[in-house]
N, C-alpha and C positions, 0 to 999 in steps of 0.2 A: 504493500500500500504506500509505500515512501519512491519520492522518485527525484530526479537531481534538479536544482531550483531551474527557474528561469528569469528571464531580468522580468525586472518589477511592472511597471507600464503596460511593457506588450505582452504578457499574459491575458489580459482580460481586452481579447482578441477574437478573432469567432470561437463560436460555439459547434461542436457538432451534432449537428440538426438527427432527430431520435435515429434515421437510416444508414450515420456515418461510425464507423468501428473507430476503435480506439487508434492504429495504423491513421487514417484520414484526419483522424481530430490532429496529430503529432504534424502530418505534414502541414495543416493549413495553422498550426500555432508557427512552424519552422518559415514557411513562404511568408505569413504574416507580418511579423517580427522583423525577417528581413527588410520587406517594406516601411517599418518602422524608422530601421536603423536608416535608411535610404531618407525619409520626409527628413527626420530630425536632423542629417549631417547636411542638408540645405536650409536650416534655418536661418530667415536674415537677423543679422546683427539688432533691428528695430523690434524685434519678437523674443529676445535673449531672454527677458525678463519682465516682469511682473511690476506692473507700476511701483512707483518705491514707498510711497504711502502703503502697498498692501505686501510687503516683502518683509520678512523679518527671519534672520538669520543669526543662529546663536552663538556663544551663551547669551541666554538676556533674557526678558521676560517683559508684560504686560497685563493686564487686567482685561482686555477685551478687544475682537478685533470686529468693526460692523463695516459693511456698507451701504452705506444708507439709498432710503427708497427714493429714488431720482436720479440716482448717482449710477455713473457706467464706467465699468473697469473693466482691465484686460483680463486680471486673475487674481486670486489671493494667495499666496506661497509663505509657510510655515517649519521653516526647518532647522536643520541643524544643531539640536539641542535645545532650541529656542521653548519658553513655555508660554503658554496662555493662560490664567487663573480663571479667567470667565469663559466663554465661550466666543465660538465665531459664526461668523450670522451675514448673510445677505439678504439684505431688504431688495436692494438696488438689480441692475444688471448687471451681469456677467460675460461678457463674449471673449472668449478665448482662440483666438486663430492661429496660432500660432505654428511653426514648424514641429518642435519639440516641447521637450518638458521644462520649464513649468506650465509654458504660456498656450500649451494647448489643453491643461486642463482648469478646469472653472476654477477649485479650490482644493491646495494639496495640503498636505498635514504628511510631511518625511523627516522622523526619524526627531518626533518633538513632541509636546506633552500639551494635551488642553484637557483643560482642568473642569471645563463644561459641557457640548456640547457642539454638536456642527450642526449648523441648519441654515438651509433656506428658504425665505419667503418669498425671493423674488423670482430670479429668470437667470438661467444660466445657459449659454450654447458652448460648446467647444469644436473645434474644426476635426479633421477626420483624425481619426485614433485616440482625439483626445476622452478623457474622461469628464464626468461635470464636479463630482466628488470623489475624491482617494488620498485615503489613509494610510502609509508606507512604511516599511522602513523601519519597524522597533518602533513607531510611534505607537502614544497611548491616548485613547479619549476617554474621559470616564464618566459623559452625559449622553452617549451615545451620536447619531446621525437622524435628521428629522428634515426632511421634504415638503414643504405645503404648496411650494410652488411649481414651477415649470423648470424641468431639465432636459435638453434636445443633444444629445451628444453623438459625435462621430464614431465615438469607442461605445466605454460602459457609463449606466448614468450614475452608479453609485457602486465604486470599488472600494474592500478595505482586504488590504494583504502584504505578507510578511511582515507579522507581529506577533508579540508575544500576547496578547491580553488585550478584550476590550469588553470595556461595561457600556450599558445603556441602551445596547441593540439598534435597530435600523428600521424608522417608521417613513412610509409615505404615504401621504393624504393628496399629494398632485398629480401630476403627468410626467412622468418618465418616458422619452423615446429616446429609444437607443438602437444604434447598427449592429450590436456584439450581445451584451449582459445588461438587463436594466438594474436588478442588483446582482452583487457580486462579493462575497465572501471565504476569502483564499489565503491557503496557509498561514493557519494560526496555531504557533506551538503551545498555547498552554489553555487558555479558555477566550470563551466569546457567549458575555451573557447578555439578556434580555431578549433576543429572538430577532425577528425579522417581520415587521407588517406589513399588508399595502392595502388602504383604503381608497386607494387614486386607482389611477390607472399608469399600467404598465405594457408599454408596446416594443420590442425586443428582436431584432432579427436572430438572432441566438437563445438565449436563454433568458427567461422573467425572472428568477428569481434563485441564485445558487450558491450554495453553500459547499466546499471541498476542496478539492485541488485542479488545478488548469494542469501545471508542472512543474509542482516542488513536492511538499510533503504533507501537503492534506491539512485538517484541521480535528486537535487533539478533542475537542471536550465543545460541545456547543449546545447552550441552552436555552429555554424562554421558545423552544419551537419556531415555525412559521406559519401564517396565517394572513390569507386574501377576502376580502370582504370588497373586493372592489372590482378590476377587471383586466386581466393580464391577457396579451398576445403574443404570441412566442413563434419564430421561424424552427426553432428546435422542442426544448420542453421547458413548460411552463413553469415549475420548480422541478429543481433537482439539487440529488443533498449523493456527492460523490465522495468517496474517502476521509469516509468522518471514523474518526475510533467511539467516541458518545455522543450520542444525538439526543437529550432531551428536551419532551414539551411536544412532540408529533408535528403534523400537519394538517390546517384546517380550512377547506375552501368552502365560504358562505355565498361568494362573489361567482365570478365568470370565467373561463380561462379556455385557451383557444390554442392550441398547441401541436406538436407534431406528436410527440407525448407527454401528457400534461402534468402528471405527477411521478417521477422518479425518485425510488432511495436504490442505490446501487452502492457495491461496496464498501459495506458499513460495517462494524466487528459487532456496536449494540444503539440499537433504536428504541426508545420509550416514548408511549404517548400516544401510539396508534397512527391512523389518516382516518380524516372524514371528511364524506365530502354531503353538503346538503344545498348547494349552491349546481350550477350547470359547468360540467365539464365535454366538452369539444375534442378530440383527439383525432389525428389522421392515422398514428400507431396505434396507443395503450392510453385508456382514460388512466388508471392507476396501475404501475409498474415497480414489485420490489423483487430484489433480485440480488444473490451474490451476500446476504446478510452473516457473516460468520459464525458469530456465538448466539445473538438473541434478538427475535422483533416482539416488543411488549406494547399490548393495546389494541389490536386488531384494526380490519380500514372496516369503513361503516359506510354506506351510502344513502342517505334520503332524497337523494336532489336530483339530479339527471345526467349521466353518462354516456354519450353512444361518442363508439370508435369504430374507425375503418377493421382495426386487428381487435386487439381484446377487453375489454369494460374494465377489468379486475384481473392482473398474472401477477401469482407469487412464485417463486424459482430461486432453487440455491439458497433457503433460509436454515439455519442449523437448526434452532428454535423458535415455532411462531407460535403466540398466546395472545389470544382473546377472540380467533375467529375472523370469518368474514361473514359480516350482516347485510341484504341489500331491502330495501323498505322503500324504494325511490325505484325510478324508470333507468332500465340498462338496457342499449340498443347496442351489439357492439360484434360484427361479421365473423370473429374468432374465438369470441364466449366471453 
């Protein structure tokens, strides 16, 4: 389940849509990347950096970083040691066009300490690869990431990877579109609590919502579950939770989700919590797909809402121990069972 890193940014890179094996996932992160490396080594000198009011570079510290509602900046860049005590916050706009990193992504947080909270209320775009939000580097937040507004990004809308630790989890209440990942949570060595929501919507040519590893070493312990009440579109699957060692808090669709295959847990050693779904799931594969679970899936999937897939409603496969059942009490249309 461990596998050797990759650089930071261009992991959260396409997604491989439910039909592409793990061979095809590696090639299109390897061509990907390259192209990465190729935009960023042409960045002009006017794109280097991050307006200088919203750069801070450590040691040093602050109380709070905003940009205010009116206000239009290239990006907000958080690094090097640097801490925040409050939180960081867009009211304002965000356009990020940049060639490379920082300035193609909305707002980064590499390898620095906010003592609050990341959120946006306003509007963030980033140009192609870039991200809207990412979290890097050994950095820590420990108010988690909060979306009420618009993010339109080239890459992922909201990345958090290689870290050790993060509190507060990952809520959105807006509009996430994204080319790759609308969220994205990837290699974390130690924990990742409060879960994952999305009461907004989520539109994704890859993946809505993911939890694991692209290509480094997964993520050790992650809790607070995930949970859609709103309306995810996905070119591959709608959530997916890939090389996790504990997964707790399950998976709960109330909302909509539209996907190649909508709910995945793949390669996982222990899952608590179950799936349920009581909202409409869409699938051109697998409405619900667990697969490859090592030691134990706890909580059973449950359905009251609506399911139909092109292949199967409900496949479980390669579980060592599964406990609690599968219940369906809702409509399953789905041409493979």
């Amino acid at each position: 389940m461990r596998r050797a890193p990759a650089r930071r940014e261009e992991k959260f890179l396409p997604a491989a849509p439910a039909q592409f094996g793990r061979r095809r996932l590696r090639l299109l992160l390897a061509s990907s990347s390259m192209a990465a490396l190729l935009i960023g080594a042409g960045a002009p000198a006017a794109y280097a950096a991050c307006n200088s009011s919203f750069t801070f570079v450590g040691p040093g510290s602050t109380g709070s970083v905003t940009n205010t509602a009116g206000n239009t900046i290239n990006c907000i860049n958080i690094n090097n040691n640097y801490t925040v005590t409050g939180s960081v916050t867009n009211n304002g706009t965000i356009k990020a066009v940049g060639g490379g990193s920082p300035t193609r992504t909305g707002i980064t947080i590499n390898n620095a300490t906010v003592g609050g909270a990341v959120v946006n209320a306003g509007a963030i775009t980033s140009g192609p690869l870039g991200n809207g939000i990412f979290v890097t580097n050994n950095a820590a937040v420990t108010g988690g990431i909060t979306s009420s507004g618009t993010i339109s990004a080239g890459g992922s809308g909201i990345g958090v990877s290689d870290i050790t630790t993060f509190a507060g989890g990952i809520g959105n209440s807006g509009t996430i579109s994204a080319v790759f990942y609308g969220i994205a949570v990837d290699d974390v060595t130690t924990s990742f609590t409060g879960g994952i929501s999305n009461s907004g919507t989520i539109t994704a040519g890859g993946v809505g919502i993911f939890v694991g590893t692209l290509a480094g070493v997964g993520v050790s312990n992650f809790s607070g579950g995930i949970t859609n009440s709103g309306t995810i579109s996905a070119g591959g699957h709608g959530i997916d939770v890939f090389d996790v060692t504990n997964f707790v808090g399950g998976i709960g669709n109330s909302g909509t989700i539209s996907a190649g295959t909508d709910i995945r847990v793949f390669d996982v050693t222990n899952f608590a919590g179950g799936i349920s779904n009581s909202g409409t799931i869409s699938a051109g594969v697998s409405g619900i797909y667990v697969a490859d679970v090592t030691t134990s899936f706890a909580g059973g999937i449950s359905n009251s809402g609506t399911i139909s897939a092109d292949g199967y409603g409900i496949n479980v496969s390669g579980v060592s121990t599964f406990a609690g059942g599968i219940a369906n009490s809702g409509a399953l249309s789905a041409t493979g069972g």
